[in-house]
Phi, psi and omega in degrees: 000139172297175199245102171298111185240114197254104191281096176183149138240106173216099185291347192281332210281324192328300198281359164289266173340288181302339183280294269235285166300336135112185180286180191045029174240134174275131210242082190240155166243201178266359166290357185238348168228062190292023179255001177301123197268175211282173193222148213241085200286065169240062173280180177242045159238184171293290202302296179334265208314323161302345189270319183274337172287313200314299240258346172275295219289296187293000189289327201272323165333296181297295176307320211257277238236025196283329204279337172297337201261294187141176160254333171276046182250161178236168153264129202240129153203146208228161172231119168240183165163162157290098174275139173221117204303321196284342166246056158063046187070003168290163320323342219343270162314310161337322181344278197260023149206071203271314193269279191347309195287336155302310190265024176092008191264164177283153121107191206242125187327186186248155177272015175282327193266322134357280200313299182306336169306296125351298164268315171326314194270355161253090130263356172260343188280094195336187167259347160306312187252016177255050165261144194215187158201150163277105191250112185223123173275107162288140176240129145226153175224116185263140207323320194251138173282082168241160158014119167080327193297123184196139181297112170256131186273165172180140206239153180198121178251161170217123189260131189199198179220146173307120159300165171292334194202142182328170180159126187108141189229020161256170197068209184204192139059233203268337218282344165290352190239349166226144173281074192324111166324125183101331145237218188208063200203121175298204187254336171264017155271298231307287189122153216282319160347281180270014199245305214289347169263013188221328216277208231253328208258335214244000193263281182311321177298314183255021158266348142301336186277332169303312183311299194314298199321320213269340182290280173317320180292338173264013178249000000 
């Protein structure tokens, strides 16, 4: 099984990724390579900007660090975030430094500061017209050049609506303000389970794991 390099320390995406993709895989982040140098995330997608992480980390993986890794190892790397029609896909790249970006600052809000924002700019907007989505580009790319081998994207959305006010004390990031089509719970009720079979990052992880499945078998 391959060796995973997950360009992130973010323990919520992480502990996703590992639910979702399951045993028998190795598992690293950018926390076991902290001199890996940081990526400067302004494409103007999802996909873009994962694509551009996966694909610098494994470029420095290869030079600094491959024999550590495997020759069969990737670089997993995602850009996510929200979108919402009533402010025309906003926040959408923008997600996690949504607040930051009024006062000019570098690097990404608190997600309190998000949130509030957020409900500020829908406090007219009916519940008929808070419809939204959770939007995520997985990118992988692999560390070693060989056969076959190439960076592949796989998009995974999950669609509900903005709630009026927070709920729920679980997830992170959006998930007390959004509501999943179909159910009646925000994403910090649900619980990590169920959050982990519908959302948006979990759409995506198993049309990798199909990809993965199908890689093997074919190997």
């Amino acid at each position: 099984m391959p060796t995973f390099v997950l360009a992130t320390r973010n323990r919520h995406k992480v502990e996703e990724i590992r639910a979702v993709l399951g045993a028998g895989h190795t598992f690293l982040t950018l926390v076991d390579f902290p001199d890996a140098p940081a990526v400067v995330e302004d494409a103007a997608t999802f996909a873009g900007n994962a694509r551009k992480k996966a694909e610098a980390l494994a470029a420095w993986l290869a030079c600094s660090a491959g024999r550590s890794v495997g020759a069969d190892a990737w670089v997993l790397a995602d850009d996510s975030g929200l979108e919402v029609d009533a402010l025309g896909g906003a926040p959408g790249v923008h997600s996690a430094r949504f607040a930051a970006r009024d006062r000019g600052q570098a690097g990404n809000s608190t997600d309190a500061e998000n949130n509030a924002k957020l409900l500020r700019l829908l406090a007219s907007v009916p519940a008929e017209r808070r419809t939204a989505r959770f939007h995520c580009a997985l990118a992988l790319a692999p560390v070693a050049a060989r056969p076959g081998a190439e960076t592949r994207v796989f998009d995974g959305v999950c669609e509900g609506t903005i709630l009026f006010e927070p709920r729920g004390q679980h997830g992170f990031g959006y998930d007390p303000l959004f509501q999943p089509a179909g159910h009646q719970e925000s994403f910090a009720e649900l619980g990590e389970p169920t959050k982990n079979a519908i959302s948006h990052r979990a759409r995506a992880l198993e049309q990798l794991r199909r990809w993965l499945a199908r890689s093997i078998e074919a190997s």
